[in-house]
C-alpha positions as CSV (number, residue, x, y, z in Angstrom):
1,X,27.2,60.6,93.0
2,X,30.0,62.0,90.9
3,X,30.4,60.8,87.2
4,X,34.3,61.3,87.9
5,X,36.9,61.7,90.5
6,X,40.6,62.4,89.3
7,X,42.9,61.7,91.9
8,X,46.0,63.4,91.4
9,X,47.0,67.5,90.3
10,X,50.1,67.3,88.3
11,X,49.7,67.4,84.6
12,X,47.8,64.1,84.3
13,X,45.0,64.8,86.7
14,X,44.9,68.9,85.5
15,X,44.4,67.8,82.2
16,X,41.9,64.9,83.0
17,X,40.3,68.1,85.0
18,X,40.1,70.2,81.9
19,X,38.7,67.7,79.7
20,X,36.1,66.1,81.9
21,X,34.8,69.5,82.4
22,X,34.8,70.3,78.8
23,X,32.8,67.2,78.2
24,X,30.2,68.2,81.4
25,X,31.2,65.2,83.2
26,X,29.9,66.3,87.0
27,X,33.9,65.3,88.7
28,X,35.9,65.9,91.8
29,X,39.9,66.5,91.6
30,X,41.3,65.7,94.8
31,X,45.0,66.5,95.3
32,X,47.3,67.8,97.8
33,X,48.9,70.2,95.6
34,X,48.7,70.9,91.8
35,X,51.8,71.0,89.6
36,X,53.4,67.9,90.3
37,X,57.2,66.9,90.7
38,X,58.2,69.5,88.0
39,X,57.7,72.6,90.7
40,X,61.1,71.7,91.8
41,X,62.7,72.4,88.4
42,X,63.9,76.3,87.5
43,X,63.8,75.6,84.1
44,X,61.5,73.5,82.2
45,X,62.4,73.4,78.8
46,X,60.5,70.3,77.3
47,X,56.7,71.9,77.9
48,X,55.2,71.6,74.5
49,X,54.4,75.6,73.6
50,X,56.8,77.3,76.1
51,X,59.9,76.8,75.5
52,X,61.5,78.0,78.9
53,X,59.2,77.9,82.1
54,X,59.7,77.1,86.0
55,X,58.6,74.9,87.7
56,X,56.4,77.3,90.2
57,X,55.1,79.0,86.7
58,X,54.1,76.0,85.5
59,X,52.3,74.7,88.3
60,X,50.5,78.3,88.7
61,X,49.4,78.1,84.9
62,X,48.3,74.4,85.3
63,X,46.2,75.4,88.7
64,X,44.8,78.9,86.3
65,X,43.5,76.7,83.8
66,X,42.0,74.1,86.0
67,X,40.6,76.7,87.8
68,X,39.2,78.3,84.7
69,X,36.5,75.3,84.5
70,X,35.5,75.2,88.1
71,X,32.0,75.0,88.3
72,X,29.0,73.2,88.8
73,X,30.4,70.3,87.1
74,X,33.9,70.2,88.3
75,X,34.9,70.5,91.7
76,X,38.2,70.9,93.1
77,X,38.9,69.6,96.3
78,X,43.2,71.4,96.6
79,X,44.9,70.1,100.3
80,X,43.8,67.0,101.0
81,X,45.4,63.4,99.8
82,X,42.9,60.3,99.2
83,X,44.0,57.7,100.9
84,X,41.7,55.1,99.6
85,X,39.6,53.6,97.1
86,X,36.8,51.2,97.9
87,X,34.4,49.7,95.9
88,X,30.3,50.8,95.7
89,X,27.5,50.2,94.3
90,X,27.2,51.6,91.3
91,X,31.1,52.9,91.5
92,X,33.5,53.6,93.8
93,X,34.2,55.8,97.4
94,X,36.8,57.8,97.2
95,X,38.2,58.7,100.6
96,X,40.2,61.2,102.1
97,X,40.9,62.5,105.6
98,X,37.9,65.0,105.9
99,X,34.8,63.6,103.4
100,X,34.4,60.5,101.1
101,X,33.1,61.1,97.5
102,X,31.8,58.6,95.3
103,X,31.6,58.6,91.5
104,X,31.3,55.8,88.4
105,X,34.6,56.6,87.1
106,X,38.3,57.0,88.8
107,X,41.4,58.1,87.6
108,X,44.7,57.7,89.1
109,X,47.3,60.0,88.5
110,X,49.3,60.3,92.1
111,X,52.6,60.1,90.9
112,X,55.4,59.4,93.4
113,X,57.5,60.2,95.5
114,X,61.6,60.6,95.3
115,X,63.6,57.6,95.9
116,X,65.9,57.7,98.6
117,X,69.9,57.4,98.2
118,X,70.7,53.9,99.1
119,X,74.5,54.3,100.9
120,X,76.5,54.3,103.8
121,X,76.1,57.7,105.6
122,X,72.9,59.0,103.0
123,X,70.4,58.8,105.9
124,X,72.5,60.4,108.6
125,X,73.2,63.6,105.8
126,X,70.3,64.1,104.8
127,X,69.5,67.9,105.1
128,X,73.2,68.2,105.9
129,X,74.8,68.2,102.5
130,X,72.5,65.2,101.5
131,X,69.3,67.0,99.3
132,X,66.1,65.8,97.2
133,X,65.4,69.1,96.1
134,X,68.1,71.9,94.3
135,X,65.6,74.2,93.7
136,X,65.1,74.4,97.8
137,X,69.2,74.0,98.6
138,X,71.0,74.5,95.7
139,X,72.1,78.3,96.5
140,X,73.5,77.1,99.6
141,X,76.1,75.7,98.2
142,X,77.0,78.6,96.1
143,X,80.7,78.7,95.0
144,X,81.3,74.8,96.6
145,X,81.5,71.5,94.5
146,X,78.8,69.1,94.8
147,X,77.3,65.9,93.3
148,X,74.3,65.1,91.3
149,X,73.7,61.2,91.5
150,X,71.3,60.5,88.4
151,X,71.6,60.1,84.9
152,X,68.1,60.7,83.5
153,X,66.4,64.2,82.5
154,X,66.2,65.4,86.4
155,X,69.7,64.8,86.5
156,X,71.2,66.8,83.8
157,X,68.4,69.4,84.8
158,X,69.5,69.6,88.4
159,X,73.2,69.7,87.3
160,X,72.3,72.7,84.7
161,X,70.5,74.7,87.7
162,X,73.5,73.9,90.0
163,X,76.5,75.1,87.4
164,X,74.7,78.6,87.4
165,X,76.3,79.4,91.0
166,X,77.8,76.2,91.8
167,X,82.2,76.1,91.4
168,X,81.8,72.1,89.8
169,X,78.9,69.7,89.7
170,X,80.3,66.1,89.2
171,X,77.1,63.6,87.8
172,X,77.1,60.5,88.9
173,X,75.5,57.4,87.3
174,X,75.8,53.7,87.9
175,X,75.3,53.0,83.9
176,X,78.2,53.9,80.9
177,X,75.8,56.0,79.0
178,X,72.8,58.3,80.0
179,X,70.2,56.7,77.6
180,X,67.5,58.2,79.8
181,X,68.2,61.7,79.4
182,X,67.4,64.0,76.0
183,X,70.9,64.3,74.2
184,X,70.0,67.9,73.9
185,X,70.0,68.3,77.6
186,X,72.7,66.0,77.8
187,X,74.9,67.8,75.5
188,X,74.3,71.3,76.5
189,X,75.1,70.3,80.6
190,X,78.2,68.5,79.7
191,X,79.6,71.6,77.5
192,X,80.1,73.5,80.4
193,X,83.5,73.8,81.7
194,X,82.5,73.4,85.4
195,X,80.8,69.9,84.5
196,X,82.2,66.3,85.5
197,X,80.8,62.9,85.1
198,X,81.4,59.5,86.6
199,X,79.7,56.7,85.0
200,X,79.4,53.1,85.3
201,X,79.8,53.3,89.1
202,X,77.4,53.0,92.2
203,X,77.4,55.3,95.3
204,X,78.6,53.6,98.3
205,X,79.0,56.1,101.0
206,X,78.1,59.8,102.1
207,X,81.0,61.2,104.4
208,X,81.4,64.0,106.4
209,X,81.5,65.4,109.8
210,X,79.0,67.3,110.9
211,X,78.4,67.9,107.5
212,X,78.9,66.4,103.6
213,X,82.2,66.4,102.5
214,X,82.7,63.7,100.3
215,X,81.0,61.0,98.4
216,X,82.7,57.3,97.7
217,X,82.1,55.4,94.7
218,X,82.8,52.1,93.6
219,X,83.7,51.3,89.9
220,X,81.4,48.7,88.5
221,X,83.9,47.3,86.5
222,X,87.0,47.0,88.5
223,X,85.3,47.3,92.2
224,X,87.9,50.3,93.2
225,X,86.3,52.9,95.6
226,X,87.4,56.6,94.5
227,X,85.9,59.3,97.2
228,X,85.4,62.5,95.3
229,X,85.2,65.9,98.0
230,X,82.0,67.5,97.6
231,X,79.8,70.1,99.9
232,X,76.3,68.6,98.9
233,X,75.1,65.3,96.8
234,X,71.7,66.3,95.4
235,X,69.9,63.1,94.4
236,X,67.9,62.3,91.4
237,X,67.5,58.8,90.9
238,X,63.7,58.3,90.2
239,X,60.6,57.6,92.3
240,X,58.4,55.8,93.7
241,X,55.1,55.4,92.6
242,X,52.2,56.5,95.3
243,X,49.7,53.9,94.6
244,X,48.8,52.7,98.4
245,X,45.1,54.1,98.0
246,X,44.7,51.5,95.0
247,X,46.6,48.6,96.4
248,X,44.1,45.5,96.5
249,X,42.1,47.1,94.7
250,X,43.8,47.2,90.9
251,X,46.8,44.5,89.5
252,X,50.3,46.8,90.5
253,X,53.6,45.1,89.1
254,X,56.9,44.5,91.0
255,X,57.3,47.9,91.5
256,X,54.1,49.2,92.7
257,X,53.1,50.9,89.4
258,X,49.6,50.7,88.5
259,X,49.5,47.9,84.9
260,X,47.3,49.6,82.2
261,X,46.1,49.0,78.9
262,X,48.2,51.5,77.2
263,X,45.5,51.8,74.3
264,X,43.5,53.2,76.9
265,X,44.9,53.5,80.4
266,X,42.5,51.1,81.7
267,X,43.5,49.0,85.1
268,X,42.6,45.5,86.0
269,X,39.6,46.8,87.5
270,X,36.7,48.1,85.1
271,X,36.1,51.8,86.2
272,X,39.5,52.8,87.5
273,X,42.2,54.2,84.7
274,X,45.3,55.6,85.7
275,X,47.7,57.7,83.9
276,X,51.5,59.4,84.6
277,X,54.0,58.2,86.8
278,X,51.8,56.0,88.7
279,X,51.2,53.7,86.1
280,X,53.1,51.5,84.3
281,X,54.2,53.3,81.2
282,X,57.5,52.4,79.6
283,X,58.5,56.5,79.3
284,X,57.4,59.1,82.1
285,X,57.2,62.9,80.9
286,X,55.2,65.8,81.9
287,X,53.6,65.7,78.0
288,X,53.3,62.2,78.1
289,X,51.6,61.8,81.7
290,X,49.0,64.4,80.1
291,X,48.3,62.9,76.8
292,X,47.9,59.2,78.8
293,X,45.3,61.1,80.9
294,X,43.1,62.9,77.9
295,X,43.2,59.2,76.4
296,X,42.0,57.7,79.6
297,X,39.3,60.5,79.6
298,X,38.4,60.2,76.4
299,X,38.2,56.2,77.2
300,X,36.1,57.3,80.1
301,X,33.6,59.6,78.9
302,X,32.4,56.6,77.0
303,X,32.8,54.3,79.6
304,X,29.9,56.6,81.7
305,X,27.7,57.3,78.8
306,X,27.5,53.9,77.8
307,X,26.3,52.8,81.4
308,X,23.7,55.4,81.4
């Protein structure tokens, strides 16, 4: 039996990783990948101590310093997704599809995945002018005008990647101020000449023909449809949180996000914590989903030695 299993390899469950090896807890990381949802960004610009990075570097220094702790106590188990969480005795089974491991302590820190443009046309485009990721697609539409549909950090980031090759980016956002996004970011983005933004309105249609050419809109306030041309509409309007291998098991709210204690990342159920954008934290951040998941280790590490 494992002392540990983190769940997760984006910054909450790397740094969980670090930690419980620091404090020669004998843990498993599980994860699919490590770096999280920030490998799609080019430039990363709010990672306390570097004050420029991409998303690919980040994720490479995240999986080096995991990596630098591999040992005896902490094993890393990189390709595989847990898909469940059971209860044992003396713990819990963690499963994935290829072993089961079972520790005293489990942390949650799966993330999510992207939430899908809900409009007329979205599903039909996607991967024809219709894109999750600009990192992937953005030069391909190199000299055209697109759309960014978001208002939050990952929009104003994606729209800042896109104006480096891109002939406009127009941002759209359903609410009249972007009080989700760093004014910094926000203020840099919208200095650029090529830069455009509709607010207070909700996407209601992707159009095109074989592929995107324009994007309708309807005004929130007066209910008038504008269609604004466009080659591509890259979306950025949040995720959804990947909590199915804990559902039954700990309370979720409306949402699906994990409800913790946020003194100490605790879950309804005594030995599970969870930290980062599966959880139910007001604010989601690379430095916050870390710092969540040091406290919940630090809660942790207690939690074990207590029982012992």
């Amino acid at each position: 039996m494992y002392d540990f299993v983190v769940i997760g390899g984006g910054p909450a469950g790397v740094a969980a990783g670090v930690y419980a090896a620091r404090k020669r807890l004998k843990t498993v990381l599980i994860a699919e990948t490590i770096g999280g949802q920030s490998t799609d960004s080019q430039d990363v610009q709010n990672w306390i101590g570097t004050p420029h990075i991409s998303g690919m570097e980040m994720a490479k220094n995240l999986e080096k310093h995991l990596r630098e702790y591999a040992s005896d106590t902490l094993e890393l188990i990189i390709g595989q997704r847990a898909t469940s969480v059971t209860k044992a005795d003396g713990g819990f089974t963690v499963t994935t599809p290829k072993a089961s491991y079972t520790a005293k302590a489990v942390l949650v820190t799966t993330g999510g995945s992207r939430k899908k443009l809900e409009a007329v046309g979205a599903e039909q485009f996607e991967n024809k002018g219709v894109t999750y990721c600009a990192s992937c697609d953005g030069p391909i539409f190199s000299g055209q005008d697109v759309a960014v549909v978001g208002g939050g950090n990952a929009g104003f980031e994606t729209a800042a990647q896109l104006l480096a090759y891109c002939k406009s980016v127009t941002l759209i956002h359903r609410s009249p101020e972007f009080l989700k996004a760093d004014k910094a970011t926000v203020d840099a983005v919208l200095a650029h000449p090529n830069m455009k933004t509709l607010v207070n309105v909700t996407p209601v249609e992707v159009k095109g023909a074989q592929f995107v050419n324009a994007i309708s809109v309807k005004d929130n306030a007066t209910g008038a449809i504008t269609d604004i041309p466009v080659a591509a509409v890259f979306v950025e309007i949040g995720m959804i949180p990947a909590t199915a291998p804990v559902k039954g098991v700990v309370d979720l709210d409306e949402w699906d996000k994990i409800k913790v204690d946020a003194k100490t990342q605790r879950t309804s159920t005594t030995g599970i914590w969870a930290a980062g954008d599966c959880s139910d934290g007001i604010y989601h951040q690379n430095n916050i989903a870390a710092g969540d998941a040091v406290k919940a280790l630090e809660d942790i590490y207690f939690f074990i030695k207590a029982a012992k």
